[in-house]
TORKOL-4160 file (C-alpha; in steps of 0.2 Angstrom, whole numbers, padded with zeros to 4 digits, m for minus):
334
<pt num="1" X="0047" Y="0133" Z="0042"/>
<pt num="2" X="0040" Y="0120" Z="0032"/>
<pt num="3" X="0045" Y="0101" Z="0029"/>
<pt num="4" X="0050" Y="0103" Z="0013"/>
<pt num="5" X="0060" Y="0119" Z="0016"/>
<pt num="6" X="0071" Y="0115" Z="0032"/>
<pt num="7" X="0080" Y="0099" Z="0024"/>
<pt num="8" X="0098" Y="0099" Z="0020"/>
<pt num="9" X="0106" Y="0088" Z="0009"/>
<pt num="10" X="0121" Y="0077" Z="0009"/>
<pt num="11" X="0131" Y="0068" Z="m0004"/>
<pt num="12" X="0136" Y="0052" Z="0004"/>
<pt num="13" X="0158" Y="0046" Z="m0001"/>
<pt num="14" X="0160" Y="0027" Z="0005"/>
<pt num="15" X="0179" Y="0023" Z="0002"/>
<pt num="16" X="0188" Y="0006" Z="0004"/>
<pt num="17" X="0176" Y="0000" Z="0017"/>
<pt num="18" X="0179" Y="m0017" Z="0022"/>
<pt num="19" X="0165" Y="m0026" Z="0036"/>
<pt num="20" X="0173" Y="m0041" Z="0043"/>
<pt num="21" X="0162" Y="m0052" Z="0055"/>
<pt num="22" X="0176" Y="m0064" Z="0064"/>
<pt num="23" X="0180" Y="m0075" Z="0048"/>
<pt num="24" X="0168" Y="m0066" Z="0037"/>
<pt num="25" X="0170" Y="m0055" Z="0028"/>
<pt num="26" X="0151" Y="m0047" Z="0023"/>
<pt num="27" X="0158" Y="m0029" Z="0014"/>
<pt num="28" X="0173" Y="m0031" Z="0005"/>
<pt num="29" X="0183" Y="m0015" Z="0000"/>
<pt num="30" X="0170" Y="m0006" Z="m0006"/>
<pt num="31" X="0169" Y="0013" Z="m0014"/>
<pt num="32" X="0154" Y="0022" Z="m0019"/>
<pt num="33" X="0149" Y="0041" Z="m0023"/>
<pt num="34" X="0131" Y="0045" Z="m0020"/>
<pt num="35" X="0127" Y="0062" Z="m0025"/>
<pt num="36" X="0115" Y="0072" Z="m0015"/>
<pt num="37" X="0099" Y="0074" Z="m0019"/>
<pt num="38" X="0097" Y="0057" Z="m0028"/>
<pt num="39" X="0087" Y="0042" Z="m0026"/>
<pt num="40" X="0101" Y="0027" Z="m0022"/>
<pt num="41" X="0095" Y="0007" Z="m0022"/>
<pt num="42" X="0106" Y="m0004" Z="m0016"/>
<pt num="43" X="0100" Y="m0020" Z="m0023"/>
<pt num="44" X="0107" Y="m0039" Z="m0024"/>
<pt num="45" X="0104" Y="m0056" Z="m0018"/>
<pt num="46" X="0100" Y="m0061" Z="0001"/>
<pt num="47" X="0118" Y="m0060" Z="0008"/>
<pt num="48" X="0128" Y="m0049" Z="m0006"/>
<pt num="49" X="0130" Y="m0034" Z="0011"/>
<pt num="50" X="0120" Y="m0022" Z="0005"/>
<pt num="51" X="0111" Y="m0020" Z="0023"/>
<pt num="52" X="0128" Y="m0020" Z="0030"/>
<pt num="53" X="0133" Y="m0005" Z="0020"/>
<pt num="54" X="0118" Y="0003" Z="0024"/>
<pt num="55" X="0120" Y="m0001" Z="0043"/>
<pt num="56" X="0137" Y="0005" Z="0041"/>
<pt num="57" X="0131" Y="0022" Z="0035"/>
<pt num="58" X="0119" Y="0022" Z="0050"/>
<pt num="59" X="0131" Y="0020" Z="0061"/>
<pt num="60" X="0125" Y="0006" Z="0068"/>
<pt num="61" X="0138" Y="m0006" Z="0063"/>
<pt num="62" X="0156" Y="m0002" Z="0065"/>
<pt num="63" X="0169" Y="m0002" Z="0047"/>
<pt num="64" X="0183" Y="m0014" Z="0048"/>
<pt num="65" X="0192" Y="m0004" Z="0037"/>
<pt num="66" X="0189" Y="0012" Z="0027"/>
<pt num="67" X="0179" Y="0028" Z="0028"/>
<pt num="68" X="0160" Y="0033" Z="0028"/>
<pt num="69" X="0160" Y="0054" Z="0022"/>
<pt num="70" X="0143" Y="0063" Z="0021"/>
<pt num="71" X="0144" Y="0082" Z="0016"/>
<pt num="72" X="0161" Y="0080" Z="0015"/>
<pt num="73" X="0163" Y="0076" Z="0034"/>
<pt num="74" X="0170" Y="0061" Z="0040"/>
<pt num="75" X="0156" Y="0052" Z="0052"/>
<pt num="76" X="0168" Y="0035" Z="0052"/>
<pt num="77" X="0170" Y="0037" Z="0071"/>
<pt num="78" X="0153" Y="0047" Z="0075"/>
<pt num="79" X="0138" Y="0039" Z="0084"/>
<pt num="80" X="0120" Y="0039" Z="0071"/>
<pt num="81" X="0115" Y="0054" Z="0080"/>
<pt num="82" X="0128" Y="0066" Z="0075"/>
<pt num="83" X="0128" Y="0058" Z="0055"/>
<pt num="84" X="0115" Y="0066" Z="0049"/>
<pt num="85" X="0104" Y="0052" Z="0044"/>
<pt num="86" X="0089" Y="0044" Z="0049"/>
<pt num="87" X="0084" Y="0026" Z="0046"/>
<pt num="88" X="0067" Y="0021" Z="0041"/>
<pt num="89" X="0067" Y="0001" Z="0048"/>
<pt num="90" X="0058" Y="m0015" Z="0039"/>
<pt num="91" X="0046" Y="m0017" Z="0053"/>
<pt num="92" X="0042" Y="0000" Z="0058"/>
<pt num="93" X="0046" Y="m0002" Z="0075"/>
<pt num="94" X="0032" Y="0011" Z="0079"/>
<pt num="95" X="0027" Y="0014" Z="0100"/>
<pt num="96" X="0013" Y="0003" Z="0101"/>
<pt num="97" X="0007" Y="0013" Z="0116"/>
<pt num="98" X="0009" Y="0032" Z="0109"/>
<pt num="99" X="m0001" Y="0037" Z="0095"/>
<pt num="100" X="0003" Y="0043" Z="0079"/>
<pt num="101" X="0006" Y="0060" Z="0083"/>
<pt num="102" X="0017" Y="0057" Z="0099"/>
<pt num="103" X="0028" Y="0044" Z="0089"/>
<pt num="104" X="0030" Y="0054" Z="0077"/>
<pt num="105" X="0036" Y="0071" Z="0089"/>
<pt num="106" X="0046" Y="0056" Z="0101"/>
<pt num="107" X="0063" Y="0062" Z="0093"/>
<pt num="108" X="0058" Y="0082" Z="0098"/>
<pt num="109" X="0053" Y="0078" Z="0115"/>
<pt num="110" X="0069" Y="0070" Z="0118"/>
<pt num="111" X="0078" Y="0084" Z="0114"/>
<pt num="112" X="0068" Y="0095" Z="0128"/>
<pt num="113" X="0057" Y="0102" Z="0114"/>
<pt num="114" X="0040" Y="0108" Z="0124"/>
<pt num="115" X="0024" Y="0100" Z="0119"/>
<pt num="116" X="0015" Y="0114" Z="0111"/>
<pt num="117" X="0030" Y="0117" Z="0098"/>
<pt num="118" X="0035" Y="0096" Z="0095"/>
<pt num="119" X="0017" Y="0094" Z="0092"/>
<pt num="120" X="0014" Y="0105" Z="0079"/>
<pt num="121" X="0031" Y="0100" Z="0068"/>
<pt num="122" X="0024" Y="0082" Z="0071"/>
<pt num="123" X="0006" Y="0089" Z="0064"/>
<pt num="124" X="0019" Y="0097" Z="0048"/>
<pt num="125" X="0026" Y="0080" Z="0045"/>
<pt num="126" X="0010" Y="0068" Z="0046"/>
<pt num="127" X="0002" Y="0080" Z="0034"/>
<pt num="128" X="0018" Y="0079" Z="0022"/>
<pt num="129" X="0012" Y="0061" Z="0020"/>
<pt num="130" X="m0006" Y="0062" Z="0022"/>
<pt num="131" X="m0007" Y="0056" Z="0039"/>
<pt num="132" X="m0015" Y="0072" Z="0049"/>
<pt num="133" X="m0032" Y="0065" Z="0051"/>
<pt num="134" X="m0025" Y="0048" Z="0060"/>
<pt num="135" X="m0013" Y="0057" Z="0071"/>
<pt num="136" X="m0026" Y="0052" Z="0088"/>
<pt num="137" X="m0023" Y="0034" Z="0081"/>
<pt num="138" X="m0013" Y="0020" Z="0090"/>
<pt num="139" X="m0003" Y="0009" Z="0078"/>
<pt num="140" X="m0012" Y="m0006" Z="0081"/>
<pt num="141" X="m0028" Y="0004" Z="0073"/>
<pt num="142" X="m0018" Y="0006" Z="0057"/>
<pt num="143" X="m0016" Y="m0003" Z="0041"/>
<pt num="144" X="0002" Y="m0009" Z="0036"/>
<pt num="145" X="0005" Y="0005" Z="0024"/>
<pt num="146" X="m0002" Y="0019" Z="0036"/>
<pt num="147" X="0012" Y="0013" Z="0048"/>
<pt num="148" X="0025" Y="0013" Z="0036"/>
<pt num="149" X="0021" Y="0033" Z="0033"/>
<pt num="150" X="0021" Y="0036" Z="0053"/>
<pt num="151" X="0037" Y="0029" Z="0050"/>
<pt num="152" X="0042" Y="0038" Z="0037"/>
<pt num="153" X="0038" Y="0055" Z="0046"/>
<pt num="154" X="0044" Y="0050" Z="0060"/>
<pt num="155" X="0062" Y="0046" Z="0051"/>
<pt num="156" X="0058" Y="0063" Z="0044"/>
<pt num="157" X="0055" Y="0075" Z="0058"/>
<pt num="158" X="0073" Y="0076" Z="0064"/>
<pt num="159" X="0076" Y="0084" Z="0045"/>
<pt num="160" X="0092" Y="0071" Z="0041"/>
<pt num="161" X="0104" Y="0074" Z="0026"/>
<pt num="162" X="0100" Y="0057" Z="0022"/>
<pt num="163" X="0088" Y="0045" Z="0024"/>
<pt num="164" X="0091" Y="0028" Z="0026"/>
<pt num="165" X="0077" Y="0015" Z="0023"/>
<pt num="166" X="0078" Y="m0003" Z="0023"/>
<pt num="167" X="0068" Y="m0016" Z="0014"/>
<pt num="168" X="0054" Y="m0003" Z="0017"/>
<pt num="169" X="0041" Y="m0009" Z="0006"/>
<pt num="170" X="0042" Y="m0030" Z="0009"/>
<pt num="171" X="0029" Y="m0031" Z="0020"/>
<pt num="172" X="0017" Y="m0023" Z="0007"/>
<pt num="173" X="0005" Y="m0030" Z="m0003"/>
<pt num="174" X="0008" Y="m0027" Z="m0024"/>
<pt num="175" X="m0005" Y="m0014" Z="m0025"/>
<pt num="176" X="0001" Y="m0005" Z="m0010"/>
<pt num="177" X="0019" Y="m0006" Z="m0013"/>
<pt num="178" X="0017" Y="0004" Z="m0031"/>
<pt num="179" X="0008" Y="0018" Z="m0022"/>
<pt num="180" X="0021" Y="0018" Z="m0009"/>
<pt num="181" X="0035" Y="0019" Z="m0018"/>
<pt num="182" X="0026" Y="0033" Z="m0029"/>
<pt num="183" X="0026" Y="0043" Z="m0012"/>
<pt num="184" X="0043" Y="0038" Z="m0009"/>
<pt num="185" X="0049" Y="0046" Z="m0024"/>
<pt num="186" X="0038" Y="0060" Z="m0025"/>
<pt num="187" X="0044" Y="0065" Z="m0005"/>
<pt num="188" X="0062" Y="0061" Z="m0010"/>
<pt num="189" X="0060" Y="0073" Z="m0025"/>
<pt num="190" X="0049" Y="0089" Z="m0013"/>
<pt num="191" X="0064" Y="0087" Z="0000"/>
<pt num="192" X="0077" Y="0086" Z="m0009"/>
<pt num="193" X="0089" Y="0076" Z="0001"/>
<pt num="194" X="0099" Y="0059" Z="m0004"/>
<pt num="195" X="0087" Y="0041" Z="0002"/>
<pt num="196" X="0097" Y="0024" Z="0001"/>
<pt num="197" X="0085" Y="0012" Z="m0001"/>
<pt num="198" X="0089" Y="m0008" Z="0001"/>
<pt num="199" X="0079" Y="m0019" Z="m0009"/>
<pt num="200" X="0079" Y="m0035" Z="m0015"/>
<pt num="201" X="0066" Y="m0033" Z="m0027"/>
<pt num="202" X="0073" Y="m0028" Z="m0045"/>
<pt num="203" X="0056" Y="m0020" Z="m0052"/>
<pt num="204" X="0055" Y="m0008" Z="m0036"/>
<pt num="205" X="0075" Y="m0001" Z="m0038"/>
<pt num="206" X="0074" Y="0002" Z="m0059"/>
<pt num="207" X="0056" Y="0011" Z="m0053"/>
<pt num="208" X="0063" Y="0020" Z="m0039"/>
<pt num="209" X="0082" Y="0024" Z="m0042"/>
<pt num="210" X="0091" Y="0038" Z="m0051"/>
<pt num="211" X="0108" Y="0026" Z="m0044"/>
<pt num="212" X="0107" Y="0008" Z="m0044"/>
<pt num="213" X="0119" Y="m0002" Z="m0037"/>
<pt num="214" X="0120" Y="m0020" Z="m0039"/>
<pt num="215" X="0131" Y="m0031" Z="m0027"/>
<pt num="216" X="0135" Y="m0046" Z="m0023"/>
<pt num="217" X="0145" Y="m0056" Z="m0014"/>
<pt num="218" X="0151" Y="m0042" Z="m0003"/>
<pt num="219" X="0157" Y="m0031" Z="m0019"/>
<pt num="220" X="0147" Y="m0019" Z="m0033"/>
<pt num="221" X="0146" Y="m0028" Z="m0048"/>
<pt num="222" X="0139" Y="m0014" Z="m0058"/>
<pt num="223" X="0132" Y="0005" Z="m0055"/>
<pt num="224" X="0123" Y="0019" Z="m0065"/>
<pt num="225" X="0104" Y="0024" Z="m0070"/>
<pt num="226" X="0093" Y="0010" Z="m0071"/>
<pt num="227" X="0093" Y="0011" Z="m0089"/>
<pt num="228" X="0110" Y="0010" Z="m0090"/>
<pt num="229" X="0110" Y="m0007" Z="m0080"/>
<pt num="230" X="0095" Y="m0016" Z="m0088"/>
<pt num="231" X="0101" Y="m0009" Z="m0107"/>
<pt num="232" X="0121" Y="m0014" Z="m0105"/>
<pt num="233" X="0124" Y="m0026" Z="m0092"/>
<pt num="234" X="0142" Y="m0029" Z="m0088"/>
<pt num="235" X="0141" Y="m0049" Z="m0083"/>
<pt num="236" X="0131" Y="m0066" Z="m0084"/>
<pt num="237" X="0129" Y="m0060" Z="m0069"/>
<pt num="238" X="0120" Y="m0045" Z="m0068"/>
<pt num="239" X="0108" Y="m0049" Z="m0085"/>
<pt num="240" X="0105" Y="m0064" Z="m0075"/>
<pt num="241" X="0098" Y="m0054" Z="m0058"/>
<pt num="242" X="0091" Y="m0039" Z="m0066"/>
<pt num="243" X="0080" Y="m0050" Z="m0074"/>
<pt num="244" X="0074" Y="m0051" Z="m0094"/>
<pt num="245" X="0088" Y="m0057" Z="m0104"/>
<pt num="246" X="0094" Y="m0071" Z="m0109"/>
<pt num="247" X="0112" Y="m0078" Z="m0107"/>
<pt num="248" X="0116" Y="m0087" Z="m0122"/>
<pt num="249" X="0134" Y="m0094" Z="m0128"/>
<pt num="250" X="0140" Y="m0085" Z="m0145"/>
<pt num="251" X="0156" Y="m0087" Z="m0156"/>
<pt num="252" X="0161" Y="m0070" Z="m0148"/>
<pt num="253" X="0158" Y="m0079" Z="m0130"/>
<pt num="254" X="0142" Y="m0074" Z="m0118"/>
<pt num="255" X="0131" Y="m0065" Z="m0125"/>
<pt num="256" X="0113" Y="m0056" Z="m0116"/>
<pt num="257" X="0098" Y="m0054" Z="m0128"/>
<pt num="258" X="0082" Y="m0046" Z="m0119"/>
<pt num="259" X="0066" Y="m0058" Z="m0117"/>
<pt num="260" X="0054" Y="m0044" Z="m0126"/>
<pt num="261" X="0068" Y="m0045" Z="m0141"/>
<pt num="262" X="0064" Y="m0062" Z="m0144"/>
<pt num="263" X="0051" Y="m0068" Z="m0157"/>
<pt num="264" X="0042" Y="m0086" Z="m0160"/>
<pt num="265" X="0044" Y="m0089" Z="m0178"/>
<pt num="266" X="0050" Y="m0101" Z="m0190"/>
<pt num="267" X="0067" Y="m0104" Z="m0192"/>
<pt num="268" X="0073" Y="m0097" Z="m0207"/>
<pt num="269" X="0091" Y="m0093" Z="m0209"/>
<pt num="270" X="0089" Y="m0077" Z="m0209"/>
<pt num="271" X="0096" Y="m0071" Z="m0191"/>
<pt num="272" X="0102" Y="m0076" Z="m0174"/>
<pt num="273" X="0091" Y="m0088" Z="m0167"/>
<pt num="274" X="0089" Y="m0103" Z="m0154"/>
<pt num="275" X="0078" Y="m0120" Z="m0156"/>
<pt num="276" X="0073" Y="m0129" Z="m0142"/>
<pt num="277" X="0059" Y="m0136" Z="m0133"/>
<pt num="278" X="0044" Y="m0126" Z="m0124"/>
<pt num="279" X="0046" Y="m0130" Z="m0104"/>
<pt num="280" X="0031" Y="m0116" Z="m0100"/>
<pt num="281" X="0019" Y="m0105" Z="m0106"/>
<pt num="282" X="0014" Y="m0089" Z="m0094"/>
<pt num="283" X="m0001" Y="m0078" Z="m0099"/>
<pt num="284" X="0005" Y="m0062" Z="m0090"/>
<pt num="285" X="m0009" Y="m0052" Z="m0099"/>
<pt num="286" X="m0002" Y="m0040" Z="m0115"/>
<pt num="287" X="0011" Y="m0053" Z="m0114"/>
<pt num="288" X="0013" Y="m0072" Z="m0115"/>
<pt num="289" X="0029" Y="m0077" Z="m0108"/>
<pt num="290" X="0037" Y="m0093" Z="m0116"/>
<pt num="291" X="0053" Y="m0104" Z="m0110"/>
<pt num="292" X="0063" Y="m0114" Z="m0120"/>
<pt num="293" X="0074" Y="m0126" Z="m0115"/>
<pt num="294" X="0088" Y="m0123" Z="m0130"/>
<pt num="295" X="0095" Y="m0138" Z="m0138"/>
<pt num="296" X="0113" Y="m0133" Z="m0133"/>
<pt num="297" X="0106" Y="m0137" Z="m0114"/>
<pt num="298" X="0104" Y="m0119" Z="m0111"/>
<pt num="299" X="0087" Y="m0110" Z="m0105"/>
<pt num="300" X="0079" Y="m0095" Z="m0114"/>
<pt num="301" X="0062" Y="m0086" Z="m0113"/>
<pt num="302" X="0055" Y="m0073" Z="m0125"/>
<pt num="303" X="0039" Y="m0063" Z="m0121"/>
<pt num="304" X="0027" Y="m0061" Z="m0135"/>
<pt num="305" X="0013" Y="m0049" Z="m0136"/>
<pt num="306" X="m0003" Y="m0059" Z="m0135"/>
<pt num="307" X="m0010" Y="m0056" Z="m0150"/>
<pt num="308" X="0006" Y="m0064" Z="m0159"/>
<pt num="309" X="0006" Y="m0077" Z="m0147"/>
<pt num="310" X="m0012" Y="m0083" Z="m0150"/>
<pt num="311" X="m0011" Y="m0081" Z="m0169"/>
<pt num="312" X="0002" Y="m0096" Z="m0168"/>
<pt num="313" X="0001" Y="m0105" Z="m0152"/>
<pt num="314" X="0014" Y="m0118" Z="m0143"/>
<pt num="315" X="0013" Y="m0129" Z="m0130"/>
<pt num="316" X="0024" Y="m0136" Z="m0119"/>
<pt num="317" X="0031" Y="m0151" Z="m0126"/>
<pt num="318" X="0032" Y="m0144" Z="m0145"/>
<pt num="319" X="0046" Y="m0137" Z="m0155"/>
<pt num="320" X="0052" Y="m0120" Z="m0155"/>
<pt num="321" X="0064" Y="m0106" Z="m0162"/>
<pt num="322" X="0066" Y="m0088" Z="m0153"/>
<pt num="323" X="0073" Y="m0076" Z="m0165"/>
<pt num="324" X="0080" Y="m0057" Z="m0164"/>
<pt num="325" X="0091" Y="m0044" Z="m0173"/>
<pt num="326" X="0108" Y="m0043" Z="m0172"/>
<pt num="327" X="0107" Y="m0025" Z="m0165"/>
<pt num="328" X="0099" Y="m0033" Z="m0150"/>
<pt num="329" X="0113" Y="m0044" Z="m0146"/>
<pt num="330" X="0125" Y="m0037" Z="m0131"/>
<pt num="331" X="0141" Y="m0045" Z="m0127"/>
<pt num="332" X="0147" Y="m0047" Z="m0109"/>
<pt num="333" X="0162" Y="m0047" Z="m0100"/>
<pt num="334" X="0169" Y="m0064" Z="m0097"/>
């Protein structure tokens, strides 16, 4: 039986979990759906306990209060070996004395699976992410990313209704880390059970998740496809941390308008629009990226194709206006 044909899957119900650490509370009431099959990110600032939730799903923290359901089975109470779930950690934490094959089939043989047969799942799952010619390899003759997919496989092998992965890709560099997360996907998709992913990166979640969950401060701030977040963010809050708007004041109150909305050009009248003072000017190659700091003491960037840009330059130092339609304009929650 193949990899990809012996997974089940699992939708994952957390409902008015509360993780209190003596005086602290890190998870605070929270409730979240995640469907199976789907790609989830939880995804916040250092601190906002979206490890913690994950950790609670693993098992390997305790709830204060509430319940953990996958499948529809409640795991509150059940050690990480009877949930269901495997987790993928930040740093691997591969056998440095077995090889890649052996780390990978560890899980089997301590489960009394004989040699012959842990061996060649193990062979099944390296080769299900592209791994089959290292498997004689220690992990200290690896590169970071060919680690991370021993890991992966061996997350993997004991066929989980969900997969759990924290921070996975931090310790990648840029390059690596998109083709990484393409595998990611492109496994999570072949299998077809649920991964929660925690991430701290915002680029890496909209890329990855069909759910995005931002938190903070121990509670979800806002949840839905990526689009959804980034197009309509609910809060200051949120525009602010996803990254690419700006948070302006309005008549109506706050308002978000996204940085590649925003246009250099004279001030005519004619539209919304913001004056200021250039701070910066970024070359980030088919874009230039150019903040203003606003005469009504607010900050403001807008990114400009090049070729605007460098038909009418500015400088730091000089005068500005960022323009945009009123279509653009979206109103957030107080």
């Amino acid at each position: 039986m193949s990899p990809s044909t012996s997974m089940a899957s699992g939708e994952v119900a957390v409902v008015g979990v509360t993780k209190r650490f003596g005086e602290t509370t890190a998870v605070k009431d929270l409730s979240l759906t995640i469907p199976h099959g789907s790609y989830c990110c939880l995804l916040g600032p250092s601190g906002c306990g979206k490890t913690t939730t994950l950790r609670m799903i693993a098992g390997h923290e305790a709830a204060t209060e509430g319940d953990i359901l996958i499948d529809g089975q409640n795991v509150t109470d059940l050690p990480p070996i009877r949930r269901g779930t495997a987790m993928m950690f930040q740093s691997y934490a591969l056998f440095p004395h077995l090889n890649c094959l052996d780390n990978v089939a560890f899980s089997l043989k301590m489960r009394g699976a004989a040699k012959a047969e842990r061996h060649k799942t193990a062979r099944e799952f390296l080769a299900l992410v592209h791994m089959e010619q290292y498997a004689e390899r220690l992990p200290s003759q690896l590169s970071g990313g060919q680690q991370q997919r021993v890991a992966l496989a061996r997350a993997l092998i004991t066929r989980p209704r969900v997969l759990l992965l924290d921070e996975p890709l931090s310790a990648l560099d840029p390059f690596l880390r998109t083709r990484v997360r393409e595998e990611l996907k492109r496994l999570q998709r072949e299998l077809g059970i649920s991964f929660i992913h925690v991430t701290h990166s915002q680029d890496e979640a909209m890329a990855m998740a069909d759910l995005m969950v931002v938190m903070e401060d121990g509670v979800i701030r806002q949840s839905g496809a990526p689009r959804e977040v980034f197009e309509r963010p609910v809060n200051a809050f949120i525009a602010r941390f996803i990254g690419g708007h700006n948070v302006l004041s309005d008549p109506r109150g706050q308002i978000a308008v996204r940085a590649d909305r925003c246009r250099l050009a004279p001030q005519d009248g004619t539209g919304p629009s913001v004056s200021g003072r250039v701070a910066s000017v970024e070359y980030q190659g088919p874009m230039v990226r150019v903040a203003l700091a606003t005469d009504r003491g607010e900050e403001a960037s807008a990114l400009v194709p090049d070729g605007d840009f460098y038909a009418h330059p500015v400088q730091p130092g000089e005068t500005a206006t960022f323009v945009w339609s009123e279509r653009d304009v979206h109103v957030l929650e107080a």
